[in-house]
Structures are given as structure tokens and as C-alpha cells.
N, C-alpha and C positions, 0 to 999 in steps of 0.2 A: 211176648205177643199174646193177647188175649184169643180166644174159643172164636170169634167172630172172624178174627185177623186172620187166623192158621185155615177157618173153613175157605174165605176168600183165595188164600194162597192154593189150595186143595183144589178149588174151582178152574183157577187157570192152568196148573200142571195137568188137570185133567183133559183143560182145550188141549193144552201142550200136544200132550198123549197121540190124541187122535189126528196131532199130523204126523205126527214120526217119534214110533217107539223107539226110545232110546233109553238105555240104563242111565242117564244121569236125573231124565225126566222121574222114569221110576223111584229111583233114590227122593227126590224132593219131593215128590206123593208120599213115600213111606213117611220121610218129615215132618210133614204135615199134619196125618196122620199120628205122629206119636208127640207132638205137640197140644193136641188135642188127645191124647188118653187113650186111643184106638190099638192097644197092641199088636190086639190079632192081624188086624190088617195091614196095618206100619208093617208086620213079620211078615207079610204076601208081598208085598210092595219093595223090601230089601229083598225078598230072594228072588224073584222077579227081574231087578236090577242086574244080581248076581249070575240070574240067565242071562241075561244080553251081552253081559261082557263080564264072563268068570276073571277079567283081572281087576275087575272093580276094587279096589283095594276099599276104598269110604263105608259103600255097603256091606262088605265085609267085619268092619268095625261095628258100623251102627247096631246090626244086626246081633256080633259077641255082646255089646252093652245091652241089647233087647234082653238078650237070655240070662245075663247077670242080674238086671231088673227084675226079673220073674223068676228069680232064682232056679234057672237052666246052666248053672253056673261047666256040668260037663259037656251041654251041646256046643257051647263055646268056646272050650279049650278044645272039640275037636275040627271047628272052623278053619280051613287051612284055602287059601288065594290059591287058585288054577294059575297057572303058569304057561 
């Protein structure tokens, strides 16, 4: 998906947003987000997710892959799913 595609995607997660926060909504912001190169923010947006529902298992992941990417390679391995 091209810079264009991911911003449009970005736009309606964001309508999404402001009817009902919800961690999946969050997660496909952070998406979006790191689609387009945005780290910092994609990394607001997954832990954001990970508040609304610590069993988020996806943003959990994405977020391990964020820190691998930016060679955070120990914030990663200490990532552990609430339960």
C-alpha cells in the first residue's frame, strides 16, 4: 500500500476512534501508522491498544516487532500479555 493509501486508512480509523475507543481500532491506527514510517507514533498507538484490552495478544506482537525494528531488541523480550 502506497503513503497515500495508509494516510486514507489513518483517516477513517481516526473517524473510527471518536465513536468508540476500542483496542482494535487503536491497533489499526498504530498500522497505519507504521505503514507509513511513523514509529514513534505506531509505538503510542500499540500501547494505547494494549491499555484497552491488556489481552490484546496482536498489539502485543506488533509492538515486540516495533522494538526489534529499532533495535529495542530487550524491551521486547520483556513484553509479557496481562492475563
Amino acid at each position: 500500500m502506497g503513503r497515500t493509501e495508509w494516510g486514507k486508512a489513518l483517516e477513517w480509523y481516526q473517524k473510527a476512534l471518536l465513536m468508540h475507543e476500542h483496542p482494535i481500532v487503536a491497533y489499526k491506527i498504530a498500522w497505519a501508522l507504521l505503514g507509513m514510517g511513523q514509529w514513534d507514533s505506531a509505538e503510542y498507538w500499540l500501547k494505547r491498544s494494549i491499555e484497552l484490552d491488556r489481552r490484546f495478544a496482536p498489539a502485543y506482537r506488533e509492538l515486540a516487532a516495533l522494538y526489534h525494528r529499532t533495535g529495542r531488541q530487550g524491551e521486547a523480550a520483556q513484553l509479557k500479555i496481562q492475563r
